[in-house]
N, C-alpha and C positions, 0 to 999 in steps of 0.2 A: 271529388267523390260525393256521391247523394246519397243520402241516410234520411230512414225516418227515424226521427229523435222520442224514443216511447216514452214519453213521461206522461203518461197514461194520458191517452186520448180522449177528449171531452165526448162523453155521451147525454146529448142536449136534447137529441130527435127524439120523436115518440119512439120511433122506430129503433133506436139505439137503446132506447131507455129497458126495452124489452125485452135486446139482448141480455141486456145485467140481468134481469130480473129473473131469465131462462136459464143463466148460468148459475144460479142461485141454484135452482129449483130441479137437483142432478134426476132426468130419468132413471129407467133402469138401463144398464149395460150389459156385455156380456157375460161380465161376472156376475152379478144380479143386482139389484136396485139400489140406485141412488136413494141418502137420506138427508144432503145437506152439504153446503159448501162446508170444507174443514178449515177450522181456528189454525190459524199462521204458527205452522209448526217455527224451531225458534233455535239456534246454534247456542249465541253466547249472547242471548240477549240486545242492545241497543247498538250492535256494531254497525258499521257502516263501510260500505264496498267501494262509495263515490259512483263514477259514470263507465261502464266499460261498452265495445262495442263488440256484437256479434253478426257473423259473415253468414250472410243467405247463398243458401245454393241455388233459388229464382227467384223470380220478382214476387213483390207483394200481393200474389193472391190468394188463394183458400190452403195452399201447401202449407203455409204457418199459423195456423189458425191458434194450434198453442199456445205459442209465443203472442198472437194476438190479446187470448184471454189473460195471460199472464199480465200482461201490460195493462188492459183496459178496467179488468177487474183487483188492481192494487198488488197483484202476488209479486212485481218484483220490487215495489215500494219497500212492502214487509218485509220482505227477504232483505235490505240492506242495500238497496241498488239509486242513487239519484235519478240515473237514465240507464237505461240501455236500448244503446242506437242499434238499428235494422238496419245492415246497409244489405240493399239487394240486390242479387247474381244477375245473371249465371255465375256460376264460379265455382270451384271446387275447394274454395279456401284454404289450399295449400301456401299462394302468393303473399296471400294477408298474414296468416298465421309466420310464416319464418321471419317476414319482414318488418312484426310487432303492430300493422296495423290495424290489424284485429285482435281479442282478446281470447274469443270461441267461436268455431264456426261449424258450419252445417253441409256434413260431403257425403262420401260412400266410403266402404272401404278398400274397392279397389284403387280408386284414386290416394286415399289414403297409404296405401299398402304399397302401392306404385313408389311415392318416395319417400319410403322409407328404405323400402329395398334397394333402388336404382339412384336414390339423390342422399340416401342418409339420413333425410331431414329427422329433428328430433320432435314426432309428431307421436299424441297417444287418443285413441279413442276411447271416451268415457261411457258412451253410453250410446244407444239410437233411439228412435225416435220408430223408423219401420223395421219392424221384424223379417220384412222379407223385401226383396227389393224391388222398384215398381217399373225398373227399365224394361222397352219391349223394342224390338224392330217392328213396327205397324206397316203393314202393305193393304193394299186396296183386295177384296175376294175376287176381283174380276180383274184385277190386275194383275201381280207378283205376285199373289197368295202365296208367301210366304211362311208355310205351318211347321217347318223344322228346318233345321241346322244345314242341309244338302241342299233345301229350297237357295239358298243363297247366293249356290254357286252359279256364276254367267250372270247376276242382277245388278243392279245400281244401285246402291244404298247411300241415302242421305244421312250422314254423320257430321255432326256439330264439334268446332276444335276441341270445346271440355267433355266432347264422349269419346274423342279417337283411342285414349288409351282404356275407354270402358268396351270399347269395337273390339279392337284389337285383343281384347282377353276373350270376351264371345268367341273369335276366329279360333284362336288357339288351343282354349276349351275342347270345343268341337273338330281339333285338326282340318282347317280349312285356310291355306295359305293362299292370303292377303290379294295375289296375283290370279284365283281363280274367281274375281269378282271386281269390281269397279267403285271404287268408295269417290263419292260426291262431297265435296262441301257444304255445307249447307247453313242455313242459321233456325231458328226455332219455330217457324212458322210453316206447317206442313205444305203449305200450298205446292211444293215442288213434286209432291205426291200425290194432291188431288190431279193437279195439269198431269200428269204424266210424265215428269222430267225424270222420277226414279221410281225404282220399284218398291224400293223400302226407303223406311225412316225411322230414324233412332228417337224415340221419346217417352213418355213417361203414359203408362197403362191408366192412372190415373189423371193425364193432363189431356195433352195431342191426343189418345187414342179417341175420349171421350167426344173432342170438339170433331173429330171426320167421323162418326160414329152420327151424332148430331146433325149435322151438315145431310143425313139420308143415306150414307153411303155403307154399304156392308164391308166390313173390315177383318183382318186375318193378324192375330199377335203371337208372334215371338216372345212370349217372359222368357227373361237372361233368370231368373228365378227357378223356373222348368228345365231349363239346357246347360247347364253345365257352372253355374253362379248364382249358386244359392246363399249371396252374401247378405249385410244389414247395410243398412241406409237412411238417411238424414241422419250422418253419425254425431255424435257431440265430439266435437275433436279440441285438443288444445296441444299448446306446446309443453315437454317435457318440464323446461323451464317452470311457466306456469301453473304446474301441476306439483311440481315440489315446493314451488314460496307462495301461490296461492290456492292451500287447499280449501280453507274455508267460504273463500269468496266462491267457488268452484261447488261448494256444497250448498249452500245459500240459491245459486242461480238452478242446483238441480232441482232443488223442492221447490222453486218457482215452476221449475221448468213441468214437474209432474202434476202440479194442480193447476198448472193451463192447458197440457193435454187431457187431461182428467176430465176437464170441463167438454174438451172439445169434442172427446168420444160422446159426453152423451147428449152433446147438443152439437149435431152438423149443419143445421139451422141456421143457427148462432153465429158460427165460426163463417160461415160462407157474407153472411151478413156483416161480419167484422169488415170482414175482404171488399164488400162491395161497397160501404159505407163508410169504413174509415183509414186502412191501411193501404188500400188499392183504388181508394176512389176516383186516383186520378187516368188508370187503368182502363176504362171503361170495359171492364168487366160482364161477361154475360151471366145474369142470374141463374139460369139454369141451370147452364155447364157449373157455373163456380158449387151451389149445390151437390151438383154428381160428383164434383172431383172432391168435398168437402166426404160426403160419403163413403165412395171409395178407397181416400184415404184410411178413415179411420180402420177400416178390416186389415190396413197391414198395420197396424199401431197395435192392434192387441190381439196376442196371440196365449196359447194353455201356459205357454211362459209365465207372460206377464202378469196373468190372468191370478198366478199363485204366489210371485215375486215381486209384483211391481212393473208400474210402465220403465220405458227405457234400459229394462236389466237384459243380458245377453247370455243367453245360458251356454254351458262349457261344450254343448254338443254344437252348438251356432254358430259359436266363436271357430271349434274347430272344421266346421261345413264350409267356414269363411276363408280360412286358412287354405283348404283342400281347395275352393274355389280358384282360388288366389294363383296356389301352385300350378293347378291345372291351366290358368295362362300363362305361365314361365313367371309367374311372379311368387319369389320365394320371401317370404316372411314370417318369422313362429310370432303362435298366438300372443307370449311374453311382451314381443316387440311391437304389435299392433293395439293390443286391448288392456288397458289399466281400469277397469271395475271398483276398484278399493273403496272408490270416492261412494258410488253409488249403494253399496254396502254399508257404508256407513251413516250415508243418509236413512236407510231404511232402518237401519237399527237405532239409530236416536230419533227416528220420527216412525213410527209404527203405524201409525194412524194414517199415513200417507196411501199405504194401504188399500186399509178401511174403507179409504175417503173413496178409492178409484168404484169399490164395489156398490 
């Protein structure tokens, strides 16, 4: 297994050094203006967590910029952390999580929701990361222009193994059985769609759409957001287990995890630049694109939610949108069973200023 081992990454370049210096220096947000990086909110003092690992849902590029800041600018040192390893997807971190070799990871919650319903697994979402979810079917305008739910019928869609069961909730959603359409194979790299192999392609509004989008080409999206899965995403997910014997370590990695988002919304800059120069450098990463996706991102990170609550917090109307989502692909699971919040409540009421910090 490959992991990058975060024990904060050495920022030696000029060019890195500027990162720090931008995450310092918080713009203004959408909540209103940055005034300062915040003093290392604090549990119980000099505790200590050791090394834990957490599961990426992609590869190391602008998607985790967070988690980037988190690391490069000390917030999981302070929080009580030796390391915490990145190991990155795809993945939906169900595999790692039942099987202990992950500690937290990073999914959605239909896949989430999928086994708990259908496998049992003792899985609970803490928190997320997007308020709204960035999956899209992309088709070409001159191609499949695919703009709604019916578009899809008689097409080829290319669907990736860790999106079949996010496909198949779309279909369902929407009543459109499985057999009045062509589901392709595929792996992550759109080209089956530039060539003309399919009409559609499952990927992220933020990721693939941007790179065909770039590439010159006029493009036609599907948000599963818009149609029928109006779920959350980059969810924090942990196991049951984990969540009753380690609540504090659990607490400690969210206020890391809020003041490296914190940073990331008001520096897309920064974070894209994390990507290119230190987490994904080996990636050979486009600057550009990594930019637009670092951007894009952030508008599903903060929404009038967060904006009053806190990043990562899931409000009871979202949770139950997520729920209805859920159902509405035949996937039954109550909010009780999917979403454990407690954690993140509690961080915000012993750390207040976390807040503060984001506006």
């Amino acid at each position: 297994m490959t992991f990058f081992s975060s024990r904060r990454a050495p920022r030696t370049t000029a060019a890195l050094a500027g990162v720090a210096l931008s995450a310092l220096a918080l713009t203004a947000c959408a909540g209103g203006s940055g005034s300062g990086s915040a003093s290392a909110p604090s549990d119980d003092g000099d505790e200590s967590f050791g090394e834990i690992t957490l599961q990426l849902s992609w590869i190391l590029n602008e998607e985790f910029a967070g988690e980037y800041f988190a690391d490069s600018n000390g917030y999981f040192e302070e929080a009580g952390f030796d390391a915490v390893n990145l190991v990155p997807g795809p993945s939906t971190g169900v595999a790692e999580l039942v099987s202990g070799s992950a500690d937290i990871a990073l999914s959605d919650s239909v896949a989430i929701g999928t086994a708990i319903a259908n496998e049992g697994a003792p899985l609970k979402i803490i928190g997320a990361t997007f308020q709204a979810n960035p999956f899209t079917v992309l088709s070409l305008a001159e191609g499949g222009d695919i703009a709604t739910p019916e578009d899809l019928k008689g097409k080829k869609i290319g669907v990736q193994d860790s999106n079949r069961s996010l496909f198949s909730a779309l279909l369902a959603a929407n009543d459109i059985d499985p057999s009045e359409l062509t589901i392709v194979p595929v792996q992550y790299d759109p080209a089956p769609l530039v060539n003309g192999e399919v009409d559609g392609f499952m990927s992220y509004i933020t990721n693939e759409a941007i790179s065909v989008e770039m590439a010159g080409l006029a493009t036609t999206n599907l948000q599963l957001a818009d149609n029928g899965l109006p779920f959350v995403a980059e969810t924090v997910t942990v196991t049951q287990e984990t969540l009753e014997s380690k609540r504090e370590m659990l607490k400690a990695f969210l206020v890391a995890e809020i003041r490296g988002w914190t940073d990331a919304v008001n520096d897309a800059q920064g974070g894209a630049d994390l990507a290119l120069e230190v987490y994904g450098k080996d990636l050979d990463l486009d600057p550009a694109k990594t930019l637009a996706g670092s951007e894009a991102q952030n508008l599903l990170v903060v929404s009038a939610e967060t904006e009053e609550n806190g990043l990562f917090t899931i409000s009871e109307q979202l949770q139950e949108m997520t729920v209805k989502s859920l159902a509405g692909a035949g996937i039954e699971v109550a909010a009780e069973d999917l979403f454990d919040l407690s954690l993140l409540a509690e961080v915000y009421e012993e750390n207040p200023d976390l807040i503060a910090y984001q506006r």
